[in-house]
C-alpha positions as CSV (number, residue, x, y, z in Angstrom):
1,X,-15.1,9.5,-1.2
2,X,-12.0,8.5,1.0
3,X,-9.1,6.6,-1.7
4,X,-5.3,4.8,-0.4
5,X,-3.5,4.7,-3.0
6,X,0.5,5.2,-4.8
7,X,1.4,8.5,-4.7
8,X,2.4,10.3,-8.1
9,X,4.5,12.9,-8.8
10,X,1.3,14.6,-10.0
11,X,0.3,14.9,-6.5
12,X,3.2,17.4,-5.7
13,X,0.8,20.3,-4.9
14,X,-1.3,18.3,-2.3
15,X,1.4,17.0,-0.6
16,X,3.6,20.1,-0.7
17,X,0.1,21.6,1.1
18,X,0.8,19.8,4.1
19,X,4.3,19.6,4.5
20,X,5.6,22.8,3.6
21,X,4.2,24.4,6.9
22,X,6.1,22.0,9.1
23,X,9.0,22.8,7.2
24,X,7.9,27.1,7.6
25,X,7.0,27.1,11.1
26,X,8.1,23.6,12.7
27,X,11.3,21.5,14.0
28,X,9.3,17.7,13.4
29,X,11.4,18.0,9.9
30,X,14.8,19.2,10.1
31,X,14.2,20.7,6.3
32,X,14.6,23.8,6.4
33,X,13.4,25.4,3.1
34,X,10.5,24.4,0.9
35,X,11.1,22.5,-2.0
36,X,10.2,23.8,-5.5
37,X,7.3,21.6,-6.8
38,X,9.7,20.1,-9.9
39,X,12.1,19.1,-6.8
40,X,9.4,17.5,-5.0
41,X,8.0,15.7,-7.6
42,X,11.8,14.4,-8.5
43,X,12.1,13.5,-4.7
44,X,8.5,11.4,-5.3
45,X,9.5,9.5,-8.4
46,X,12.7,8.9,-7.0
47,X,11.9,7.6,-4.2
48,X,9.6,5.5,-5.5
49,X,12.2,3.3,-7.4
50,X,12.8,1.5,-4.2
51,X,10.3,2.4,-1.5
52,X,6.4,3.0,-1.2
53,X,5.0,6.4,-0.8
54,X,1.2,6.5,-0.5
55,X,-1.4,8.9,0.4
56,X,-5.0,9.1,1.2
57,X,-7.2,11.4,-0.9
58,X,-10.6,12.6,0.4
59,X,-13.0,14.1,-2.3
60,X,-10.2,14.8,-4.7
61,X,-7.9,15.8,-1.5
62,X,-4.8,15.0,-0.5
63,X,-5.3,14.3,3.6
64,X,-2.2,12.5,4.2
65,X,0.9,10.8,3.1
66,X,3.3,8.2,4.4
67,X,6.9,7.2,2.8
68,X,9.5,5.3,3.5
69,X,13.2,5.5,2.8
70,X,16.7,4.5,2.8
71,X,18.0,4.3,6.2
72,X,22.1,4.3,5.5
73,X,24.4,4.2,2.7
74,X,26.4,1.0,3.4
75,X,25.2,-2.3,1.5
76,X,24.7,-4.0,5.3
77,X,22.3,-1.6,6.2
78,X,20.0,-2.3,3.0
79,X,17.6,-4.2,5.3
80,X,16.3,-0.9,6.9
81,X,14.4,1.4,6.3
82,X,13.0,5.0,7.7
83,X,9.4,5.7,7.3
84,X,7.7,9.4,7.8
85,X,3.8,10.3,8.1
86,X,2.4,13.5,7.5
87,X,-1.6,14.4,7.8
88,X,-3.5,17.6,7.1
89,X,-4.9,19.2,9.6
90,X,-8.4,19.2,8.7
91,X,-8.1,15.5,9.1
92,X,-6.4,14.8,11.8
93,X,-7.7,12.2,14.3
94,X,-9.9,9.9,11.6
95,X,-7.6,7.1,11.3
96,X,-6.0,8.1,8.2
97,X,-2.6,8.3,9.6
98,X,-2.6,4.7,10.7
99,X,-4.5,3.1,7.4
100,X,-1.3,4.9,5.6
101,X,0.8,3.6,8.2
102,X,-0.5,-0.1,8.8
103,X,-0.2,-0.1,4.6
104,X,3.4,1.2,4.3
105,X,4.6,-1.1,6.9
106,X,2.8,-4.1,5.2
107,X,4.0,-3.2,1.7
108,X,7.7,-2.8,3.4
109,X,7.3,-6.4,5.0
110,X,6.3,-7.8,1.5
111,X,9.4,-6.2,-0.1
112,X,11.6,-8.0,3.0
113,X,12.8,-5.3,5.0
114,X,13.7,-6.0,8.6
115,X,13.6,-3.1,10.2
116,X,11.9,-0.1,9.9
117,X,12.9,3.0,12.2
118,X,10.8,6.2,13.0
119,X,13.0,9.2,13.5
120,X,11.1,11.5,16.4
121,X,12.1,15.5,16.7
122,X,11.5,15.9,20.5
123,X,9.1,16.9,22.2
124,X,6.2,15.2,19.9
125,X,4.3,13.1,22.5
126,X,1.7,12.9,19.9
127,X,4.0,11.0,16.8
128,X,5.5,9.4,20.2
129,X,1.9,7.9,20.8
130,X,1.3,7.1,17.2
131,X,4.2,4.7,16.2
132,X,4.1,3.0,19.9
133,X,0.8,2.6,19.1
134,X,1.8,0.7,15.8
135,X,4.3,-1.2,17.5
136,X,7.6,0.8,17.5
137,X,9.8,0.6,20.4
138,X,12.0,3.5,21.7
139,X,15.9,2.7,21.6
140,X,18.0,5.7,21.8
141,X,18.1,9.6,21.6
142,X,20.6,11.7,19.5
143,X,20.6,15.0,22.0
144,X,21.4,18.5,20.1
145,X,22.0,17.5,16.8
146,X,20.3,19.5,14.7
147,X,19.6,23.6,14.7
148,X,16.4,24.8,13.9
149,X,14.3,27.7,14.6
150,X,16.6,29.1,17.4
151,X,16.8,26.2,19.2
152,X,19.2,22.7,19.5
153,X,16.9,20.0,18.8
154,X,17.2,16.2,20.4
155,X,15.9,13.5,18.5
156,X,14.3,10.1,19.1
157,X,14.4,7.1,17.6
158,X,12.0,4.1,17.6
159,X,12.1,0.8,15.7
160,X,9.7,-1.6,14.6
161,X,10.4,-5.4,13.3
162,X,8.7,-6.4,10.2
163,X,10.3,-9.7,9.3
164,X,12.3,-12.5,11.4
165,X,16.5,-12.0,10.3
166,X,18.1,-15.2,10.0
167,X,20.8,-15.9,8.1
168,X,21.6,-15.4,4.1
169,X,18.5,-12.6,3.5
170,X,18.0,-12.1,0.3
171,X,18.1,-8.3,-0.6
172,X,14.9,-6.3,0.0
173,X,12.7,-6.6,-3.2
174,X,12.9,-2.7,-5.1
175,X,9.6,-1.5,-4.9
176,X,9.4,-0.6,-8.6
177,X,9.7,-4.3,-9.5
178,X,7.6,-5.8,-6.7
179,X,4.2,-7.5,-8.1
180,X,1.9,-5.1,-6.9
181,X,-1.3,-6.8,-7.7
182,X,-1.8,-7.3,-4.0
183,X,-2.1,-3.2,-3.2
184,X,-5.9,-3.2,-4.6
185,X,-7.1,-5.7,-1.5
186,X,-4.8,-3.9,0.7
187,X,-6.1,-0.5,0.4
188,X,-9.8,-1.3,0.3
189,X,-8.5,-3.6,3.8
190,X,-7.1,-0.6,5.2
191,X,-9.8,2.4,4.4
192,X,-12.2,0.3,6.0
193,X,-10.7,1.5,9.0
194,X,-10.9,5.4,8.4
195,X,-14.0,6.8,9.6
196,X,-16.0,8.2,6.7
């Protein structure tokens, strides 16, 4: 049985599963040691105060995750946002990864964000593939600015618009007060597209 759904700090092991080899043996994070699994969950709840984190679960399983996050510190940048997807292996290529995605970025449209930016370590032509895919549009590379695994790293950057601008925005809704009652329709919309 393939499930969307919010992501608990309960879920630390699962999701720790998947990311902490692309922290071990990869440059696609820039993390560079694994977090304990109280530090994790920490990250999970706090994050979740202001921004969706989801995952897809098959038979009890934790396949894949997507987040999203603050983009800058200043109060003008509040209308951003940086999102990050991570699938297992064993799943890759059965539409998980966009169902999380297409989710996230509907959930960060409801909250009024504006834009939402995917940070690419390069080379990755296939995340590169993905979020073009879903609409993101390249706009600039940082080149060598980070150090990992022996090697400077450039990275990309790609945006995606999720609501018009105009003037006087009200702030983006914190996701820890939006009425979620909406996510139930939303999720069984989106799994429909994962191939069981």
């Amino acid at each position: 049985m393939t499930v969307l759904r919010l992501a608990t700090p309960d879920d630390v092991d699962g999701i720790l599963n998947i990311y902490a080899p692309y922290i071990e043996t990869t440059s696609f994070t820039f993390e560079t040691e694994v977090p304990t699994l109280e530090e994790f969950a920490e990250r999970i709840r706090t994050y979740l105060i202001n921004w969706p984190w989801l995952v897809c679960e098959v038979d009890g399983v934790i396949a894949g995750y997507a987040y999203a996050t603050k983009y800058r510190e200043r109060t003008a940048y509040q209308w951003c946002t940086e999102s990050s997807i991570y699938i297992h292996d064993d799943f890759q290529r059965a539409g998980i990864a966009r169902a999380l995605y297409r989710a996230l970025l509907d959930i960060l449209k409801m909250q009024g964000f504006r834009n939402v930016y995917a940070v690419i370590n390069l080379p990755n032509e296939k995340s590169v593939a993905f979020h073009e895919s879903c609409g993101f549009e390249y706009f600039a590379t940082y080149e060598k600015v980070g150090y990992k695994l022996g090697k400077w790293k450039n990275v990309g950057w790609w945006r995606l618009v999720v609501n018009e601008f105009g003037d006087d925005p009200p702030a983006p809704v914190k996701f820890s007060v939006l009425d979620k009652s909406f996510l139930p329709e939303l999720f069984a919309e989106k799994i429909k597209t994962i191939k069981q």
